[in-house]
C-alpha positions in Angstrom: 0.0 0.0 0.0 3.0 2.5 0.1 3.4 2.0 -3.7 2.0 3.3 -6.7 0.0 1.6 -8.3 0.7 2.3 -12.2 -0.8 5.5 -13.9 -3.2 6.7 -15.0 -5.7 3.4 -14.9 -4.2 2.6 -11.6 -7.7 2.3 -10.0 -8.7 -0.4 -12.9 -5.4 -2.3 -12.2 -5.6 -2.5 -8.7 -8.9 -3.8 -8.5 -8.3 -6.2 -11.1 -5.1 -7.4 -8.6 -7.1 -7.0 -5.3 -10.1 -9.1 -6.4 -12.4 -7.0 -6.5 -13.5 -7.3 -10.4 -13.0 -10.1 -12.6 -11.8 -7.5 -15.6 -11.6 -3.5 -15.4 -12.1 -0.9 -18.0 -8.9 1.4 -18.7 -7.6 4.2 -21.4 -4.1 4.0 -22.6 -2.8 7.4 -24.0 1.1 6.8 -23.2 1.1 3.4 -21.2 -1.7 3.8 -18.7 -3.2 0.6 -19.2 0.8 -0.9 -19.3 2.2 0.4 -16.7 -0.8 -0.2 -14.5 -0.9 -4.0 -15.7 3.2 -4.3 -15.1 2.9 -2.6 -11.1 0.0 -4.7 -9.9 1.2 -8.0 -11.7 -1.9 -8.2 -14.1 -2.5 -8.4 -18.0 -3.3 -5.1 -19.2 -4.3 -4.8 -23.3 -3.7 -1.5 -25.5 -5.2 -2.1 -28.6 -4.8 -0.8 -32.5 -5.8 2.5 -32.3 -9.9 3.0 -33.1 -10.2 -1.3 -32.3 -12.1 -0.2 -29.1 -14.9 2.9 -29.4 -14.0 5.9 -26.8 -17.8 7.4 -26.9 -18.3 8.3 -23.2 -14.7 8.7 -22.5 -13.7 12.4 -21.9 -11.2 13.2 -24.3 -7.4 13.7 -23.3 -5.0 13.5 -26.8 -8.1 12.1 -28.7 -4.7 10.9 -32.0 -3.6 8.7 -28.6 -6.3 7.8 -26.5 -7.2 4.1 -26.7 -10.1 2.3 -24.5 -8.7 -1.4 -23.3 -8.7 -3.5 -20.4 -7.1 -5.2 -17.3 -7.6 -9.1 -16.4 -5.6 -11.6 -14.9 -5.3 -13.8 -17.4 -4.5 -13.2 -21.7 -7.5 -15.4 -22.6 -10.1 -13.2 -20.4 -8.6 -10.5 -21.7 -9.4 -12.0 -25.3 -13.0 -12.7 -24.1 -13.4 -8.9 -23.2 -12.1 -7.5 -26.1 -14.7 -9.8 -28.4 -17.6 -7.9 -26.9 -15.7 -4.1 -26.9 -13.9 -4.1 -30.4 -16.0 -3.0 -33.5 -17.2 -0.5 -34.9 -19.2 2.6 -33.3 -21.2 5.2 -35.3 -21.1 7.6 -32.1 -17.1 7.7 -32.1 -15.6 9.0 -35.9 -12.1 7.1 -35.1 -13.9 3.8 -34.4 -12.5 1.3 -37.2 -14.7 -1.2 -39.7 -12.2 -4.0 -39.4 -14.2 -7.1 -38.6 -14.4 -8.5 -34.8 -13.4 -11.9 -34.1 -13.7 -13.9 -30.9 -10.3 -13.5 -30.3 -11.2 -16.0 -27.1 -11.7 -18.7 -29.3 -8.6 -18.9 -31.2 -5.9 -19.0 -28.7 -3.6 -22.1 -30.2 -0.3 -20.5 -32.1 -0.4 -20.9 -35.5 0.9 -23.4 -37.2 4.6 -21.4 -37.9 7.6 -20.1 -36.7 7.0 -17.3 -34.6 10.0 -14.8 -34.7 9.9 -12.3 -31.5 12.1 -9.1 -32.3 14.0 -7.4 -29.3 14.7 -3.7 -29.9 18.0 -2.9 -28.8 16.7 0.9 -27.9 14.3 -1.3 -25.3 17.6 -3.3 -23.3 20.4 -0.4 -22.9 21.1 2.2 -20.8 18.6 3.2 -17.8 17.0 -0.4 -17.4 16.9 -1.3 -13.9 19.1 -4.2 -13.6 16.3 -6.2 -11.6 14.1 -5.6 -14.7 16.4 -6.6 -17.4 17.0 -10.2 -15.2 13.2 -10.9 -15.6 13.1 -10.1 -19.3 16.1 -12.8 -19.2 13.9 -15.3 -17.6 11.1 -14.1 -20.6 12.9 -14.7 -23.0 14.3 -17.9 -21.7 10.6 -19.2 -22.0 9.8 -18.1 -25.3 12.7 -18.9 -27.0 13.7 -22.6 -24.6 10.0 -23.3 -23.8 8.1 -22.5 -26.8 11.0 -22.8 -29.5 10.3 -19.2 -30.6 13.0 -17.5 -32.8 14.7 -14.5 -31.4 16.0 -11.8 -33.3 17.7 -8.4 -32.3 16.4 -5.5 -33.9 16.5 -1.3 -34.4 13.7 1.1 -33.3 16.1 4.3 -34.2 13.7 6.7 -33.5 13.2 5.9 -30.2 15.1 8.3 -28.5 12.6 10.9 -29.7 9.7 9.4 -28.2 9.1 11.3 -24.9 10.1 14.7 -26.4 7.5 13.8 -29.4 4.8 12.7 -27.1 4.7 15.3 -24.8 4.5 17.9 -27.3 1.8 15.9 -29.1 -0.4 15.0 -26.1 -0.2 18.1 -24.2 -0.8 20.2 -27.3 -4.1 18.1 -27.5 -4.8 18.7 -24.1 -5.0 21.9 -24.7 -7.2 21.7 -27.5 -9.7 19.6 -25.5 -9.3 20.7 -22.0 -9.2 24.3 -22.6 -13.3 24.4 -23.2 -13.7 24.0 -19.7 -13.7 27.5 -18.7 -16.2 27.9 -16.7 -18.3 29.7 -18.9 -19.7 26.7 -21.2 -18.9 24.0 -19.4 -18.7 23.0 -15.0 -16.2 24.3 -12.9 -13.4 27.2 -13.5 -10.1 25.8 -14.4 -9.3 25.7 -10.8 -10.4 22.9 -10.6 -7.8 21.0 -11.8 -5.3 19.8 -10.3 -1.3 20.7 -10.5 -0.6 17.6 -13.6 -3.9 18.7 -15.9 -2.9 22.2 -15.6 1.2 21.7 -16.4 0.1 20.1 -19.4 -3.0 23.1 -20.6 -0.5 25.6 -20.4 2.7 23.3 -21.9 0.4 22.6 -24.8 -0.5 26.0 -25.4 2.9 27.7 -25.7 3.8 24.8 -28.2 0.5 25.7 -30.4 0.9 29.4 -29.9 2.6 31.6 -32.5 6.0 31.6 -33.1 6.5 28.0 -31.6 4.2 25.9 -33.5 6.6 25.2 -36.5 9.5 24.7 -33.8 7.9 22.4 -32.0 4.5 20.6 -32.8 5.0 20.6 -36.9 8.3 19.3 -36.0 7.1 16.6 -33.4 4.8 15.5 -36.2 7.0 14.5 -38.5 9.0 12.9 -36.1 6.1 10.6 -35.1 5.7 9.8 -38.8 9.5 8.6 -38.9 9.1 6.8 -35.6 5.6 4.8 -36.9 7.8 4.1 -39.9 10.8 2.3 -37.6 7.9 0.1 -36.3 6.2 -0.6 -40.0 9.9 -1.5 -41.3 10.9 -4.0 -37.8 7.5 -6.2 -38.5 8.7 -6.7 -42.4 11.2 -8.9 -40.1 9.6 -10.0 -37.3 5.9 -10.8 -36.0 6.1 -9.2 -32.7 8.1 -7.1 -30.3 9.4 -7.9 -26.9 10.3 -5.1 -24.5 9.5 -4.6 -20.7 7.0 -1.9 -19.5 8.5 0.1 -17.2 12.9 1.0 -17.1 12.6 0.8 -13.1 10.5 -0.9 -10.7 7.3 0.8 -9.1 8.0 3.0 -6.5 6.8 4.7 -3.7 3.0 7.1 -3.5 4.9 10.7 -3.8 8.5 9.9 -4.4 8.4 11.5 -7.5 5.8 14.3 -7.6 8.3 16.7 -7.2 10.1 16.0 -9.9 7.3 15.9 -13.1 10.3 14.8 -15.7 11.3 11.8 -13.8 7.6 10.9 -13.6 7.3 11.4 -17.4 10.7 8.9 -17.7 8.8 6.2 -16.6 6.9 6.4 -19.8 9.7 6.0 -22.0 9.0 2.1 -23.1 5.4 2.9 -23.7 5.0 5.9 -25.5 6.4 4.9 -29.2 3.3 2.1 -29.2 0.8 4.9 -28.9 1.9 7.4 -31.0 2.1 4.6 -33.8 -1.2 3.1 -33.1 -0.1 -0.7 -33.1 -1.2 -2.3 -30.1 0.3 -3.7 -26.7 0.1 -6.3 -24.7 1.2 -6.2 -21.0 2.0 -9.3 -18.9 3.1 -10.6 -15.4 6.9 -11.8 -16.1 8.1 -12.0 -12.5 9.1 -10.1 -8.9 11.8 -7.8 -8.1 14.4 -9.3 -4.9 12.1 -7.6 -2.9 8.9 -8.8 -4.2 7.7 -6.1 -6.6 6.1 -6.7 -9.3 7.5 -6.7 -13.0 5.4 -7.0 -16.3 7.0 -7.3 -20.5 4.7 -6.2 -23.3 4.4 -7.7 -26.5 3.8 -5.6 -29.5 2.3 -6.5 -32.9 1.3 -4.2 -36.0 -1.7 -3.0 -36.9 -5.1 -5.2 -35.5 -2.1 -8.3 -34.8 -4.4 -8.8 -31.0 -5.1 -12.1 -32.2 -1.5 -13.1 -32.2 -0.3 -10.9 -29.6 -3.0 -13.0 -27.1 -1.8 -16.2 -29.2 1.5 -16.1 -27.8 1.0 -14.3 -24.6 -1.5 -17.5 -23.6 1.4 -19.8 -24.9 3.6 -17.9 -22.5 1.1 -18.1 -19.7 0.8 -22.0 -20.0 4.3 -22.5 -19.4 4.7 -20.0 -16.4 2.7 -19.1 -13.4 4.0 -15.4 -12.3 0.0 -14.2 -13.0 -1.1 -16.2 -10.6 1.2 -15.2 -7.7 0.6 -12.5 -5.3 3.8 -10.0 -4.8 5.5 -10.2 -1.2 7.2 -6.9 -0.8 10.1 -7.4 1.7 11.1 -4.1 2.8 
């Protein structure tokens, strides 16, 4: 109970982990379905951008937001997402692409699956705790499941906090700013410190004078980075990488420092701003007994095969079922 809990979804991923709810509803702008999933040892699914209708969700960075879930297993999670994928004529971004019952097909298919591991995703700032339970992941999927594994290069990656935080808080703006008071609820003061760093970050990027410097900029840098991840799968069928760099910490130990909060968002943010969806699974416990999730990471409506071969993994391992010890 001193720790956090994951961000923003927390609430959905720790009643998922607590029992309280068989599944939980969550939206994913940057990894806060992920990160969520990864801190309270439960699966946590980001899908293909539009898979999942947002009507009813209050709009944050409406190019990133995406509605998914939290479960403790892969197969529930592919039973929820055959009743919420499809299609909605009350939400413009919703896609046509037709809805299987992903539940129902959870055998690999009958090929070699080859798992790519960007090097970006392994270097420098991964706790060392974290990188030992990747280790033990890919022990499994490669030893276990006979899965090829093959090094790859996201090279964009390095770009991906600076891009997303001049994307998502320029949207912010956009959609927070109409609640003035005038037209819609409460004045602005009601928001608290985070809602209003990011209104007033994303509108000096959008005001005049900065806009080409800094959001026409970030754009095309998103295009280049969606185009590292189009380019890897012409190799590969899906990505490996963990969640978070470090382990969860402790409820205020970094709210006075916004940027290392943002950090923590590092391994997450290139999925969203390329659409392709995410898959976040239990993969083990820190020394002291925190938990530590990997996601797996597929192109373009890939859920199918991203729940394909997290299920495979699941059968061979048991961390989902476990419930953390923290030794302090």
């Amino acid at each position: 109970i001193e720790y956090v809990s994951g961000g923003s979804s927390s609430g959905s991923g720790a009643a998922v982990a607590a029992d309280l709810v068989p599944f939980s509803m969550g939206t994913d702008t940057g990894g806060s379905i992920r990160l969520p999933a990864s801190f309270c040892n439960v699966v946590g699914l980001k899908p293909t951008y539009g898979r999942v209708s947002r009507y009813g969700v209050m709009s944050m960075a409406s190019s990133l937001d995406t509605m998914g879930h939290l479960t403790h297993t892969v197969e529930d999670c592919a039973r929820v997402l055959s009743v919420t994928a499809g299609q909605d004529k009350y939400d413009a971004s919703s896609n046509p692409a037709p809805v299987v019952e992903y539940h129902k097909n959870l055998n690999l298919p009958d090929r070699k699956i080859v798992i790519g591991l960007p090097e970006e995703y392994f270097g420098d700032g991964l706790d060392q705790e974290v990188a030992k339970v990747l280790e033990g992941v890919k022990e499994v999927l490669q030893k276990d499941l006979k899965f090829e594994l093959k090094s790859i290069s996201l090279p964009n990656t390095e770009y991906g906090i600076a891009v997303y935080y001049i994307v998502m808080t320029s949207e912010v703006s956009s959609n927070l700013g109409r609640y003035d008071g005038i037209r819609y609820g409460n004045r602005r003061n009601s928001f608290g410190d985070e809602a209003k760093r990011r209104i007033m970050l994303g509108t000096y990027v959008l005001s005049a004078g900065h806009q080409d410097a800094y959001y026409k900029k970030a754009q095309a840098l998103r295009t280049l980075i969606k185009e590292d991840f189009d380019k890897a799968y012409e190799n590969v069928d899906v990505l490996l990488a963990p969640v978070s760099p470090t382990l969860p910490f402790k409820i205020g130990e970094k709210s006075s420092d916004p940027m290392a909060m943002y950090l923590s968002d590092v391994l997450t943010v290139n999925i969203n701003l390329s659409g392709v969806p995410g898959l976040a699974i239990p993969g083990g416990f820190s020394s002291s007994g925190l938990p530590i999730g990997f996601q797996l990471i597929g192109p373009h409506f890939s859920e199918q095969l991203l729940f394909q071969v997290g299920h495979a993994y699941q059968q061979k391992t048991d961390w989902h079922l476990k419930s953390p010890t923290i030794n302090i």
